[in-house]
N, C-alpha and C positions, 0 to 999 in steps of 0.2 A: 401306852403298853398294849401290847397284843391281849386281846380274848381268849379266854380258854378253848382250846381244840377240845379236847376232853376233861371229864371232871367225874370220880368219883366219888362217891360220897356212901361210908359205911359198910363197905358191900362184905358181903360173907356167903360162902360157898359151901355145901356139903354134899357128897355121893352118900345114899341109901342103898345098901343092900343086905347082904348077909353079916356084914362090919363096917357098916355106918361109919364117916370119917368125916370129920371137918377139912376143909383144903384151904379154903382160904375165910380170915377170922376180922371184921370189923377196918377193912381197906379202905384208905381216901387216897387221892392224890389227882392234881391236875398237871395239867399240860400244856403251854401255854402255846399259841402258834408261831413260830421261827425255834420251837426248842428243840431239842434230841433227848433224848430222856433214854439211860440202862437201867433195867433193873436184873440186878443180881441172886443166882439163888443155888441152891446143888438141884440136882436131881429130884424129882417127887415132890419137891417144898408146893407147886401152881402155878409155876410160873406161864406154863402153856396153858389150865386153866382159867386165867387170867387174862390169856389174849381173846380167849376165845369168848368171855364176857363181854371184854371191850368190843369185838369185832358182831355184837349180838346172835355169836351162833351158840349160845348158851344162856340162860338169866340165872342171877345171882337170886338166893332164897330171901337175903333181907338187902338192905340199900338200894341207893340210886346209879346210873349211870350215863351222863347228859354226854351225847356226842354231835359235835360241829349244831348244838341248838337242839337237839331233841333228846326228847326221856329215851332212852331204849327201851323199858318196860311198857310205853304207851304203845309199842311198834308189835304189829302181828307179823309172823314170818316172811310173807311176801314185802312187808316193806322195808324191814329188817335187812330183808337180799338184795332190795333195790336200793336203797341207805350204802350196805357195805359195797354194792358194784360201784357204785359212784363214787366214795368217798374214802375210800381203804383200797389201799395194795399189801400185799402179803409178800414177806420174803421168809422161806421156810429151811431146813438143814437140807432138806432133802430133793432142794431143788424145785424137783415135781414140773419140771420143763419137758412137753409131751413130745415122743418120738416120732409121732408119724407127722408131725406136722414141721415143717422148715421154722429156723432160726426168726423171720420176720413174722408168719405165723403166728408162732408163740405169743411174741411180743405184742400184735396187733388184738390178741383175744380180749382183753377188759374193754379196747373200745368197739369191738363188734358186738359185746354183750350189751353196752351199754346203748347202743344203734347206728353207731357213728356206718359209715358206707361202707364197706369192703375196701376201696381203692385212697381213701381217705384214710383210712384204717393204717394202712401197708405206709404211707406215707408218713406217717406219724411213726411207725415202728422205724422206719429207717432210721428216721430222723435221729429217734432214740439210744437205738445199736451205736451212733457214732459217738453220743452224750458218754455212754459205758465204754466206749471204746472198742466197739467190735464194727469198724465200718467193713464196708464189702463180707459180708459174713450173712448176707440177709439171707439167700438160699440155701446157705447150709442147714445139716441136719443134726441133731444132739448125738449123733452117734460119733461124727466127724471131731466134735469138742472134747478140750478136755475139763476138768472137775473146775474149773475157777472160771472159765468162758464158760459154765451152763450156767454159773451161780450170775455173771454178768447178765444173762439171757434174764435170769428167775428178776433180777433187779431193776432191768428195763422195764419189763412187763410188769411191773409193782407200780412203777412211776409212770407209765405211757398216760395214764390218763388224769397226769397230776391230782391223784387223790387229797385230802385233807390231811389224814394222817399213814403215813408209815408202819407197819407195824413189823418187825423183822424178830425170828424165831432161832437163835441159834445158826446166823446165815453163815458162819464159816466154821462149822461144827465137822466137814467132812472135807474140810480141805488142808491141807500143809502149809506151814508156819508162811514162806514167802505167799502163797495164792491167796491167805486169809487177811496179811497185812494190806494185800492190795484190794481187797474188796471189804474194808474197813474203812479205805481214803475215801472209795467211791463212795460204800455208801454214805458218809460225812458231806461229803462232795454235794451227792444227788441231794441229800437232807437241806440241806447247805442255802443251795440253789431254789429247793421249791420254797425257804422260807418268807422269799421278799413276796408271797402269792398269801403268807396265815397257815400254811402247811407244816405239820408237827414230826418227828417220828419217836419211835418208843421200838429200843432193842431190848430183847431180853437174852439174857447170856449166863455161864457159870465163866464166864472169861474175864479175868481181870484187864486182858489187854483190847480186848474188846470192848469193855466199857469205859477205857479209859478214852476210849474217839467222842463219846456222848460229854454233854454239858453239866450234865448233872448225874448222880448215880445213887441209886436207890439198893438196899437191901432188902430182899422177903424172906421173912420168918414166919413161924406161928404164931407172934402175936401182931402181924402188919407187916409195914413198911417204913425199915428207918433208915433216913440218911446217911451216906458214905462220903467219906472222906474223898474226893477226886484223887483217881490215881495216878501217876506215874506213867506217859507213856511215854516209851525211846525213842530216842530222837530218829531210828531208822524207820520206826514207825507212824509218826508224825505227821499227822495229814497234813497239805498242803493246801490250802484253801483260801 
């Protein structure tokens, strides 16, 4: 059996301010590596709180949270960011695929952050763009694309540097019904594929048909996280993998 990719244990959340609010209330859950994991939830419940614990650009007030072998709590900022370049890709609603810079660009940035060579870089983004399916698309610009090729672009550049874990935010929050189901297979697909490497992903969604691509599905409430019944996804929808 695979090792836990991540593992939380107890965690609870609260904003201070003028009305003090608990967000999220006594969370566990692991994640084992080859899984996909949705968690469910409306609007405002944490659920992007929650990623952002995971991804340590936030610590939780009480609990632990071990990812790929280490406390996050033990981790000061700088290694935190060196932890999430290496080991986390992001896929978020809104894209966030930068203009000035071309289609291979894009995709090539987590390994030039992380030091890989420039031309080494671009090599690997190609490679990538074809994995999503946008070959010869490398010099385009995000202006050229349209909403379901950027969210490809945001997907490459998530996986280029075969992260650990996935962690996807709402990735077809802004796109229509056919662009969303196909960037639902991919990302299952891409999931799919990094797990023969121990690579995990974790979508969060209020999509029923979006979580119905993941293995397992979770619901978040205010008192946790409880298991959902796996839904239903149509056969048009139906990854192929």
């Amino acid at each position: 059996m695979e090792k836990n990719v991540l593992a939380l244990d107890s965690v609870s959340k609260s904003f201070h301010g003028a009305h003090s609010r608990l967000v999220l209330r006594d969370i566990s859950l692991a994640i084992r590596g080859g899984e996909y994991v949705a968690i469910m939830g409306e609007s405002g419940v944490g659920k992007s709180t929650l990623l952002n614990l995971i991804s340590g650009l936030d610590r939780p007030d009480t609990g632990t949270i071990i990812f790929d072998g280490q406390n996050l709590g033990s981790l000061n900022d700088d290694q935190a960011t060196r932890l999430r370049r290496r080991a986390i890709g992001f896929v978020f609603q809104a894209f966030h695929v930068l203009a000035h810079l071309s289609v291979a660009q894009n995709v090539a940035l987590p390994l030039l952050l992380n030091g890989i060579a420039h031309q080494q870089a671009l090599v690997a983004a190609k490679a990538m763009l074809v994995e999503v399916g946008l070959p010869g698309r490398d010099d385009s610009f995000p202006r050229e694309l349209s909403g379901g090729e950027m969210q490809k672009v945001a997907i490459a550049r998530a996986l280029v540097h075969r992260p650990r874990l996935l962690l996807a935010d709402e990735p077809t929050g802004n796109l229509d019904a056919e662009n969303a189901t196909q960037i639902l297979r991919l990302l299952r697909a891409q999931i799919k594929t990094s797990a023969a490497m121990g690579s995990a992903g974790l979508l969060v969604t209020h999509s029923a048909l979006a979580a119905a691509t993941a293995d397992r599905v979770l619901l978040l409430t205010a008192d946790g996280l409880v298991p959902q019944h796996q839904p239903t996804l149509p056969d048009a929808a139906r990854p192929a993998i």
